[in-house]
N, C-alpha and C positions, 0 to 999 in steps of 0.2 A: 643594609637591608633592615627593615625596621619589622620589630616583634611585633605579631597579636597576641591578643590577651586571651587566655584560656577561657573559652567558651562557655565550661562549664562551672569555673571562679565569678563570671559576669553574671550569669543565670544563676545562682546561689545566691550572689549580691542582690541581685534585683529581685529576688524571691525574701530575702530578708528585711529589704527597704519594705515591701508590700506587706510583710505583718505588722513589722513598724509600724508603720501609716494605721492597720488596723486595727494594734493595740492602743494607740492613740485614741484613733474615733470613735473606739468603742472597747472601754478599760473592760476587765474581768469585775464583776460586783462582791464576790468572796472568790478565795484563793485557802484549798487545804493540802498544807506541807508535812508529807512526813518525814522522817528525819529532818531537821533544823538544819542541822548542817554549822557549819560557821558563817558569820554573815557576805562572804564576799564569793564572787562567782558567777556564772552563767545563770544558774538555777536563783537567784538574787533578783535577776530582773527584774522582775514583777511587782518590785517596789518603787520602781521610779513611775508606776502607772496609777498611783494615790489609789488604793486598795482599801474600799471601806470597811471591811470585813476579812478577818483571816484566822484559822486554827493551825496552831503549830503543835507536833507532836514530838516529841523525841523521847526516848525512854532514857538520856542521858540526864540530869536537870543541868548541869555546867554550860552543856553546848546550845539553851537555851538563854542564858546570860543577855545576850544580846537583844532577844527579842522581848524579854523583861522590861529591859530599858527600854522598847519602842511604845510598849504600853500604853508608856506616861501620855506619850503623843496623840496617842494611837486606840481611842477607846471602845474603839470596836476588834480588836485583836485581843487573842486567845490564847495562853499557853496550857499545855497539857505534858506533863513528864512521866509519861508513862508509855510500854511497850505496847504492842498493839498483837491480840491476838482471837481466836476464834471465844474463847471463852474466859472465865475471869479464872487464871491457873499461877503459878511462879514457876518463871524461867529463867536461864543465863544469859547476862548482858555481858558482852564481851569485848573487852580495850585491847585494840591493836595496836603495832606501833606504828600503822599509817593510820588515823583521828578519824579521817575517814572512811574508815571499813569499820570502825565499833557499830555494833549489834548483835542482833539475836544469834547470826551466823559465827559459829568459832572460825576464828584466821585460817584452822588450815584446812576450810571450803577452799580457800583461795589461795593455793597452797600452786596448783598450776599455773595461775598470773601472776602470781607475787611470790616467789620462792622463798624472798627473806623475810617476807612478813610474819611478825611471832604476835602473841599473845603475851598481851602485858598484865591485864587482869581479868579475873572474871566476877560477877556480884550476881546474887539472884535477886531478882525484883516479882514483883507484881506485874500482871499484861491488867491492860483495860480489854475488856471483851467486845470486839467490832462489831 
């Protein structure tokens, strides 16, 4: 007896080929990222669609690194290392031991999803005022 394919795996697929298609024919003209992030990943995409224009925000400058070096390429792209907040104040930036939870939030907001997640350091910075 031969398998169908889940219905709703097929329809996901063909709902994903269709932005495809229209991130294609019709790229984003600026892209603004906050947290940077590391360069690989889902939230990445958006660079295989030649993005003339981009502001990257991270209040980390490290995990900017990478977008540094797209610069060179890349001279309509923007880095900003700083926190993002209502006014121009100093707050706590805060290193977790998953790279990806560092920010303004202390680890143990996240103390219910991530049980072992600690706090590796904390630094105060500067916010840019949104």
């Amino acid at each position: 007896m031969a398998t169908r394919p889940n219905k709703p795996t097929v329809l996901a697929k063909r709902a994903l080929t269709a932005l495809q298609v229209l991130q294609k024919a019709s790229p984003p003209d600026v892209v603004i990222q906050i947290g940077a992030d590391s360069e690989q990943g889902g939230l990445h995409k958006w660079r295989t669609l030649c993005v003339p224009f981009a502001l990257h925000v991270d209040a980390d400058a490290e995990r900017l690194d990478w977008v540094v070096l797209e610069t060179a390429t890349q001279p309509g792209w923007h880095v900003v290392a700083e926190a993002l907040e209502e006014a121009d104040a100093e707050m706590a930036f805060y290193k977790a031991s998953n790279p990806d939870i560092d920010g303004v939030l202390a680890p143990d907001f996240f103390a219910s999803w991530w049980p072992n997640l600690q706090t590796r350091d904390t630094t105060v910075q500067c916010s840019l005022a949104g």
